[in-house]
PAMARNU-157876 format. One record per residue (C-alpha): x, y, z; residue in one letter. Coordinates in steps of 0.001 Angstrom, whole numbers, padded with zeros to 6 digits, always signed. Example, Ala and Ser with C-alpha at 12.3 -4.5 7.8 and 13.67 -1.06 7.14 Angstrom:
// residues 2
+012300-004500+007800a
+013670-001060+007140s
// end
This chain:
// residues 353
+086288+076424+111301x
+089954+077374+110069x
+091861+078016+112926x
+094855+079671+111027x
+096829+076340+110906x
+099679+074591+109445x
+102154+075361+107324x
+104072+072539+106837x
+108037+071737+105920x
+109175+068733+104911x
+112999+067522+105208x
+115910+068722+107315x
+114224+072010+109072x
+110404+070895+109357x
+108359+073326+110956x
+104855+073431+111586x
+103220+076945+112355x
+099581+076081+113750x
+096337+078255+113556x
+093128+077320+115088x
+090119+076334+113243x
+088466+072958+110947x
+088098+072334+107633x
+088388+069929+104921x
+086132+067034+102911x
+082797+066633+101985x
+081247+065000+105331x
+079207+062809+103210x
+076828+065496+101586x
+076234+066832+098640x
+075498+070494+097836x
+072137+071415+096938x
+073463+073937+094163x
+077078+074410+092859x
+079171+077634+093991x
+077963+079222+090741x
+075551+081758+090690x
+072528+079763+091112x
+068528+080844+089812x
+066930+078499+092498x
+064011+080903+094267x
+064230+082705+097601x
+063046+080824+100493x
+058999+081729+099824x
+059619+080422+096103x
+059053+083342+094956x
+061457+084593+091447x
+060258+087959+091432x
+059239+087117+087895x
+055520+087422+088939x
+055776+090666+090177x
+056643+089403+093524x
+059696+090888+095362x
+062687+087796+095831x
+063385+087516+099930x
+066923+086437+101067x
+067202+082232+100709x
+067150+082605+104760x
+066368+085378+107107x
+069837+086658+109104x
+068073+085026+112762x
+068012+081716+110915x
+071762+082294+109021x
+072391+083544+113318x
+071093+080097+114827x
+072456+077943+111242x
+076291+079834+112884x
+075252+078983+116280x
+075232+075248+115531x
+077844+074681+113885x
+080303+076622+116703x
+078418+074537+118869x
+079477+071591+117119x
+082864+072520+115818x
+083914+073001+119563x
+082576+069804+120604x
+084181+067893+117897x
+087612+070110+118697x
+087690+068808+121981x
+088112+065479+120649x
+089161+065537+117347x
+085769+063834+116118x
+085975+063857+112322x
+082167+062217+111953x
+080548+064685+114390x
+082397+067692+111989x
+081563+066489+109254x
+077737+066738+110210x
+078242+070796+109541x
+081338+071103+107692x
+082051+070348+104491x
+084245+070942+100813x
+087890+072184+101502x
+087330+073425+105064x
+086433+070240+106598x
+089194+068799+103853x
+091541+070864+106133x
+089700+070034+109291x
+090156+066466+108851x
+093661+067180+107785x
+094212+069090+111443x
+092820+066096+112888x
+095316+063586+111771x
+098246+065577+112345x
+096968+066148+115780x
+099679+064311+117924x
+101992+065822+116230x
+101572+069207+117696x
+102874+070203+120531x
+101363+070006+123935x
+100690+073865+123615x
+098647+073614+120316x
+096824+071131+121094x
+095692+072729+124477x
+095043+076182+122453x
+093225+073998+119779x
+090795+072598+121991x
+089748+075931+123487x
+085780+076570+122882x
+085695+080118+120251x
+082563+081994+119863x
+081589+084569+116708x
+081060+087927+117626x
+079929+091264+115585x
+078399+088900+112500x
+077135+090493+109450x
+075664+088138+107209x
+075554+088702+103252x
+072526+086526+102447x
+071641+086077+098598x
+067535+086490+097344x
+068828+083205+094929x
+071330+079923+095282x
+071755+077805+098295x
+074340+079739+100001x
+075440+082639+102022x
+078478+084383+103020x
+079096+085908+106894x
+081507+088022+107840x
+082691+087901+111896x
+085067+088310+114284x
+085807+085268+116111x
+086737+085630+119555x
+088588+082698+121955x
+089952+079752+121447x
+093626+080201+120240x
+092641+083655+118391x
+093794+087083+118787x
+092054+090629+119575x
+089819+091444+116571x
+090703+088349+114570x
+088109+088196+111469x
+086888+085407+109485x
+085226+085752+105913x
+082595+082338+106267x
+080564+080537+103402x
+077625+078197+104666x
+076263+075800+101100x
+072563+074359+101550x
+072899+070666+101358x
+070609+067970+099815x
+067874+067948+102727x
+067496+071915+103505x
+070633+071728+106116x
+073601+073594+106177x
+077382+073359+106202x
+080015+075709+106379x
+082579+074872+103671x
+084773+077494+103678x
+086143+080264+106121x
+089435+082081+105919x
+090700+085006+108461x
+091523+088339+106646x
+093740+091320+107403x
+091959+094946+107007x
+088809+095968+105913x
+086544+094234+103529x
+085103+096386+101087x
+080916+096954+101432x
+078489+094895+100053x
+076249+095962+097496x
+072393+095557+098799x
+069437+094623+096608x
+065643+095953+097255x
+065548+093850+099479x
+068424+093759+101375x
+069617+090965+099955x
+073598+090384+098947x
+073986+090152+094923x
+075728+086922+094028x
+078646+087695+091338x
+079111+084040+088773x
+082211+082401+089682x
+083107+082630+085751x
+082046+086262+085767x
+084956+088941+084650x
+084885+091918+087172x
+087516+094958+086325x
+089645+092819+084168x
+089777+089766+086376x
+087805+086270+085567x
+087112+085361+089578x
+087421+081711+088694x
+090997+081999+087514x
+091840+083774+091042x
+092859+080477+092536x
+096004+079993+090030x
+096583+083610+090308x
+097227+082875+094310x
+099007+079611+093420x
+101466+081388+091209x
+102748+083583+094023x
+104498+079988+095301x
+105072+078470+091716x
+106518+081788+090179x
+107199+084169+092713x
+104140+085839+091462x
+105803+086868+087659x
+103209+084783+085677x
+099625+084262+086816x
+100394+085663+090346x
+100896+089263+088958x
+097392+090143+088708x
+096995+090725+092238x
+098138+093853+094178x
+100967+094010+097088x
+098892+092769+100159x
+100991+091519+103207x
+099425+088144+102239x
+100889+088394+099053x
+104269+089090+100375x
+104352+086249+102532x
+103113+084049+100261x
+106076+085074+097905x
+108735+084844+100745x
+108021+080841+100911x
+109218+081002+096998x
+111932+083286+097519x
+113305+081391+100530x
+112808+077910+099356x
+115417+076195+099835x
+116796+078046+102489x
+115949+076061+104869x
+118705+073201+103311x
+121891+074747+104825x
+124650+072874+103612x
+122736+070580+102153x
+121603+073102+099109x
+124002+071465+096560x
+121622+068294+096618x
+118492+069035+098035x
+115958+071390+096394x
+112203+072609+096652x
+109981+073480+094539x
+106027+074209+094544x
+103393+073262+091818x
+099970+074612+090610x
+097752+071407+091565x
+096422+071557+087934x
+096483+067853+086039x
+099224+066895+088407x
+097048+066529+091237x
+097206+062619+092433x
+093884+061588+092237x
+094067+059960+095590x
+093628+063951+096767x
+089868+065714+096234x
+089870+069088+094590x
+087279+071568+095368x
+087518+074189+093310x
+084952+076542+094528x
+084355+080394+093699x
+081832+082231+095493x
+081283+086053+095308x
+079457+089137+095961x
+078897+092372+094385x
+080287+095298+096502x
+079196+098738+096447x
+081790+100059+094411x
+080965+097419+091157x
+083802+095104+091936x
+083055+091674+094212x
+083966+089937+097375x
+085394+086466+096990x
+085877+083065+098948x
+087921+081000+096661x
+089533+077885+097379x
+093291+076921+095612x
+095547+073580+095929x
+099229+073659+094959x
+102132+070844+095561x
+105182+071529+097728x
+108021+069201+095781x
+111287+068672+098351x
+113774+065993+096022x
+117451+065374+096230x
+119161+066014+093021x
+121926+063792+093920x
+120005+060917+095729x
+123457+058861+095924x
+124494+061262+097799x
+121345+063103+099680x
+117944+062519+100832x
+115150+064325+102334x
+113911+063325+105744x
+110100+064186+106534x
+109703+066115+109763x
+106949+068284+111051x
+103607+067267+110695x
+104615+065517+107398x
+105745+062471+109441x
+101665+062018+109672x
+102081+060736+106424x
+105619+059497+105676x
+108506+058324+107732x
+112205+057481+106588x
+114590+058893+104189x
+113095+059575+100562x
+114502+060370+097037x
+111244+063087+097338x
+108346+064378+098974x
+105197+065652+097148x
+103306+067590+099989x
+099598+068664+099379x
+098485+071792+100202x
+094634+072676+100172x
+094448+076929+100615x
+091300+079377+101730x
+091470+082483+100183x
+089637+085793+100525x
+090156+088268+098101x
+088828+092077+097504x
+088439+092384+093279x
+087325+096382+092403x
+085289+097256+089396x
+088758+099019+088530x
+091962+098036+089172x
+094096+094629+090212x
+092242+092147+093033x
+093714+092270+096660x
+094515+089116+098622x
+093354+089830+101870x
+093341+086303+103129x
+095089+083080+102283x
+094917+079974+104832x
+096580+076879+103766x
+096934+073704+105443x
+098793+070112+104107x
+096577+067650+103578x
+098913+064883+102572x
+101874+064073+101470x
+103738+061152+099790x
+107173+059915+098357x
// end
């Protein structure tokens, strides 16, 4: 699960900030479908071409007991930081992070790793289950572990080849999420991931939430509304090189969209998935990767020192560090009007000179 985890400096001032949850990878499975609005039938094969009525893929006790094994799992594996046992119900960029977590492990402090390996439970679920595709989205608070009062997490779970499931993406949110639109028969309407919804193409919202980082959010970034996520996210380009002190006039940060720069060492899921809400727009789960770039400018003179959890990766003075972020993003898009981040967990994955 994403426990709200690292955000990582490099150089002088590392800091980690940890939040509690697992994801990252593909634990060695492939999806049955893509994240794109697939036409597979419901679970009684039935199109609704015939006449028939569709059902939802799954019925919400078996997307309930599908949840209850994987928390069941995900805690076990927490306890120990098992990457195999994970990966046997987590999968795409949330295990990708998980695994991520795992590594950097003894590199958090005594504290975070106690809070990490505190069991969590999901509590209040409401599952948006789709009459077609091979996944579905829930929507619950998540209660222990290392979480706060009323925390909320926005979930995907993708069918895998074999019928089982993994949960491959899940991001807390601040606020309200807007209602789901219902079909007949009560199940959630998937939304394309290439779809256009108020103005906004849903697959491009990844670069949009990059751009906050890369730009400040004055290019791609300005699409979406003021959301405190958004602010936050725009504070780490604002402040970027505060963190150098005296040491400004040679070292220097900068972040990257992922895009064709993205070492090919380094997976890239770029998944959309989305639902219709009641008011014509969609709810999204999108995943994003960007590059954190920490370089001296005068390396006869300066050089950047990885601290933090980026010393899981590198040690000893560099000309530059190229950190790799993977990100978990929820975001609110209305049928009118410019998309709201209301979610946006990312977490280094790696990080070389």
């Amino acid at each position: 699960m994403n426990r709200r985890i690292v955000t990582i400096a490099v150089g002088l001032a590392a800091t980690g900030l940890l939040a509690a949850g697992c994801g990252g990878g593909d634990g060695g499975d492939k999806p049955a479908a893509s994240s794109s609005a697939s036409t597979a039938p419901g679970k009684d094969g039935k199109d609704g071409k015939d006449g028939k009525t569709a059902a939802p893929i799954v019925t919400a006790a078996q997307a309930g007991a599908v949840l209850d094994g994987y928390e069941k799992v995900n805690n076990a594996a927490n306890a120990t930081q098992d990457g195999p046992k994970l990966g046997t119900v987590e999968g795409g960029a949330l295990y990708q992070q998980s695994l991520a977590q795992y590594k950097q492990f003894p590199k958090y402090s005594a504290k975070v790793q106690a809070d990490y390996r505190k069991p969590f439970t999901y509590v209040d679920r409401r599952f948006h289950i789709p009459d077609t595709g091979s996944w579905f989205m829930v929507d619950a608070e998540v209660s222990g572990g290392n979480f706060d009062k009323g925390d909320r997490q926005l979930m995907v779970f993708q069918q895998q080849t074999g019928g089982h499931w993994k949960m491959v993406l899940a991001d807390n949110f601040t606020g309200a999420v807007p209602a789901v639109a219902k079909a007949a028969d009560g199940a959630a309407v998937v939304v394309a991931p290439d779809a256009t919804v108020g103005g906004t193409k849903l697959s491009a919202l990844g670069s949009a939430v990059n751009d906050l980082r890369v730009s400040g959010g004055r290019k791609a970034g300005a699409v979406l509304a003021d959301s405190a996520v958004r602010r936050d996210a725009v504070k780490e380009y604002t402040t970027r090189n505060d963190h150098w002190g005296a040491y400004k006039n040679c070292l220097r940060t900068d972040f990257e969209d992922a895009g064709t720069k993205w070492d090919s060492a380094y997976i890239k899921y770029p998944d959309t998935y989305a639902v219709k809400t009641a008011d014509g727009g969609a709810l999204v789960a999108s995943t994003s990767y960007y590059v954190e770039l920490e370089f001296s400018t005068r390396p006869e003179t300066c050089s950047v020192v990885p601290g933090g959890n980026t010393t899981a990766y590198l040690h000893g003075d560099q000309n530059g560090v190229r950190s790799r972020y993977a990100g978990l993003n929820v975001i609110s898009v209305p049928a009118a009007g410019r998309p709201v981040q209301l979610g946006g967990d990312v977490q280094l994955i790696g990080a070389s000179s």
